[in-house]
C-alpha positions as CSV (number, residue, x, y, z in Angstrom):
1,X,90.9,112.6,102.5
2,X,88.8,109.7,101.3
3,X,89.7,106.0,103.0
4,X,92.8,104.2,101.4
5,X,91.6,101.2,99.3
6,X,93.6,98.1,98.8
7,X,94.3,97.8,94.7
8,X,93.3,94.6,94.3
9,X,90.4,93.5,96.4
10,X,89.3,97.5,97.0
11,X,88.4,96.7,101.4
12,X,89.3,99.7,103.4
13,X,91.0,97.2,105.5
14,X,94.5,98.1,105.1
15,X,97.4,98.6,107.4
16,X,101.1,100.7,106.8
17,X,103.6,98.5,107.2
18,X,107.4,98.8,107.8
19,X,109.6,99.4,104.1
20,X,111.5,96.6,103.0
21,X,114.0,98.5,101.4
22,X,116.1,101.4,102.0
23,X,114.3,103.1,99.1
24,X,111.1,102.2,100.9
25,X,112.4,103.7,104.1
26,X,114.0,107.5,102.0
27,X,110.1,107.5,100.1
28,X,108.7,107.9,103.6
29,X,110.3,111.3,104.0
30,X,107.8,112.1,101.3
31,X,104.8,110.8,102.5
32,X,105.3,107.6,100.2
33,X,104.4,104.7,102.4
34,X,104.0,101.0,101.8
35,X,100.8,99.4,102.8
36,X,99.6,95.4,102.9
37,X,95.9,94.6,102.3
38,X,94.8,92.5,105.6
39,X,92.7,90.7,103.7
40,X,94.0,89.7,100.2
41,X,97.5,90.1,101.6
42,X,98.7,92.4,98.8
43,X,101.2,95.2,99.3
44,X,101.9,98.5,97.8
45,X,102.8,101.8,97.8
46,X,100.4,105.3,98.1
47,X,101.2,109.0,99.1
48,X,99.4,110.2,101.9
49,X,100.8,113.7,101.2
50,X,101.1,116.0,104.7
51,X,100.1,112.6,107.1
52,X,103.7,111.7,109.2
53,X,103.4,108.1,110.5
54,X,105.3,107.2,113.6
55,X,107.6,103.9,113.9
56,X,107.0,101.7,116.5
57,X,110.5,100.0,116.5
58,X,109.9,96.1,117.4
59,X,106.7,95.8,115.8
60,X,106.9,95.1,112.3
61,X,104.1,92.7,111.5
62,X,102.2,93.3,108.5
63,X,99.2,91.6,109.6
64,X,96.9,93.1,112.1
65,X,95.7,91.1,114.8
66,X,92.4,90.8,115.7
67,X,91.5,89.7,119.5
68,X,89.2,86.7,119.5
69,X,88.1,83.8,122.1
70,X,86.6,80.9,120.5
71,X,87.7,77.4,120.3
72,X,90.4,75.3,118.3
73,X,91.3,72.0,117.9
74,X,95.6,71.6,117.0
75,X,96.4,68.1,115.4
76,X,99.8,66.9,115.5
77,X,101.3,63.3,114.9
78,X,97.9,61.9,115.2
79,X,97.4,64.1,118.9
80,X,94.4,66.0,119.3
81,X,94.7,69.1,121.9
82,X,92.0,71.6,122.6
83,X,92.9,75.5,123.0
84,X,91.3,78.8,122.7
85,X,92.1,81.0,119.9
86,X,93.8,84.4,121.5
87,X,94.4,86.3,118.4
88,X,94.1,86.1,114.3
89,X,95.6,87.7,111.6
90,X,95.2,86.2,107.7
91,X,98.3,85.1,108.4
92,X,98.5,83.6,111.6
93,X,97.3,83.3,115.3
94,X,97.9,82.7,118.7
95,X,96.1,80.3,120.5
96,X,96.2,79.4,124.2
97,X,96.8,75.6,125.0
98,X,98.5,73.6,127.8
99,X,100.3,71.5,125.0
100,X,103.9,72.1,124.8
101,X,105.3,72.4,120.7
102,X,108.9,73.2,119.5
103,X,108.8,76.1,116.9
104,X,109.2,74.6,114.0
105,X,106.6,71.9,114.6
106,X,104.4,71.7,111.6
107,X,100.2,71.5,112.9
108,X,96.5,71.4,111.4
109,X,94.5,73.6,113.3
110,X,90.4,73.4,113.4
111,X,89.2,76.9,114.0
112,X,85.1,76.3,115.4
113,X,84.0,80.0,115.0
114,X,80.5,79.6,115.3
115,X,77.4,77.2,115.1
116,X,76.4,79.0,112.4
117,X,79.8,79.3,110.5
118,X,81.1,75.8,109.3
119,X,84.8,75.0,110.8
120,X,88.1,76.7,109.0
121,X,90.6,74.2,108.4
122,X,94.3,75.3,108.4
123,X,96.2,71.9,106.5
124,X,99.9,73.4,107.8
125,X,100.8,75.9,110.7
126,X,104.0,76.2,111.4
127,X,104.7,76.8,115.4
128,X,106.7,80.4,115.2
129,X,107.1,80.9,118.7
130,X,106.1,78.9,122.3
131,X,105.5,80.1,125.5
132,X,104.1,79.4,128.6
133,X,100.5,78.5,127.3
134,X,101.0,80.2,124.2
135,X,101.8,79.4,120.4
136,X,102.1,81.7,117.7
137,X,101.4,79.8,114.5
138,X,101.9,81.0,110.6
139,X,99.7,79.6,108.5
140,X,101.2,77.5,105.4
141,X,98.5,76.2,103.5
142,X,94.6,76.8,103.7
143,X,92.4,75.1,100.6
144,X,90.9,78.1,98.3
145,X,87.3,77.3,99.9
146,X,88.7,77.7,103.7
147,X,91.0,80.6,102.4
148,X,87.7,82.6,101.8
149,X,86.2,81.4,105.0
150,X,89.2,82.7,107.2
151,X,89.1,86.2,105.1
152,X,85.2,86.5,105.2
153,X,85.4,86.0,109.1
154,X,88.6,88.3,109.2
155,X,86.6,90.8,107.6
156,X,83.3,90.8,109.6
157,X,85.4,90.4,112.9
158,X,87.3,94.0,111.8
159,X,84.3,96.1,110.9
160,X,82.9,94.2,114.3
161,X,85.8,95.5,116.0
162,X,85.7,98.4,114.5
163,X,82.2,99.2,115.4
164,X,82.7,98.5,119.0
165,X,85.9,100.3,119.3
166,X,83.9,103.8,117.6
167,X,81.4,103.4,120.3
């Protein structure tokens, strides 16, 4: 069987994700899953006739995340605070910082990938969820240009990843 193809961007780089619906959730019985492009973010529906997924119960992101380590700067109220990026999804991340935020608290975030990749600016995050040295952050609003930054990067860090993890 040939690689599933997202229908709007065509990457490979898809992921099956949990049904929405309890139509979704009776189609799977019939090898009629739902699936969200982790790059353009669309979601839809393909047969993979004779191929039985297994639910993990608890995990129903739709967004892969990718492990990373490089540096990020989190502005909030005028407070600049220094971190290390733990993981990334086109949606989100986790970063490592000693900075305390309550979820809710809305944050720019400065994501220095590379000397040879200019900086990805995230305008709003939203903290999702703080823990000890941890915040999960959704993103709200990227600019077009830093929107194709973050997926260009998403993408080379997955076939990267991908490479690696084949080896």
């Amino acid at each position: 069987m040939s690689q599933l193809r997202c229908l709007e961007c065509s990457t490979e780089y898809v992921k099956r994700v949990a049904g929405e619906s309890l139509q979704e959730r009776l189609l799977n019985s019939v090898y009629f899953y739902p699936f969200r492009c982790q790059l353009c973010g669309h979601r839809f529906k393909s047969l993979q006739w004779g191929i039985k997924y297994l639910t993990v119960e608890g995990d129903r992101r739709s967004y892969e995340r990718l492990a990373s380590n490089f540096p990020v700067t989190v502005t909030s109220g005028g407070v600049q605070i220094r971190g290390t990026m733990a993981d990334l999804s086109i949606a989100g991340c986790a970063i490592r910082a000693a900075a305390k935020f309550a979820p809710g608290t809305i944050l720019r975030i400065s994501l220095q990938i590379s000397k040879d990749m200019p900086t990805i600016v995230v305008e709003a995050a939203v903290a999702r969820d703080v823990s000890q040295n941890y915040v999960r952050l959704e993103f709200l609003h990227l600019t077009k240009s830093q929107n194709d930054l973050l997926h260009n990067f998403i993408a080379d860090l997955s076939l990267q990843q991908k490479k690696f993890s084949s080896v």
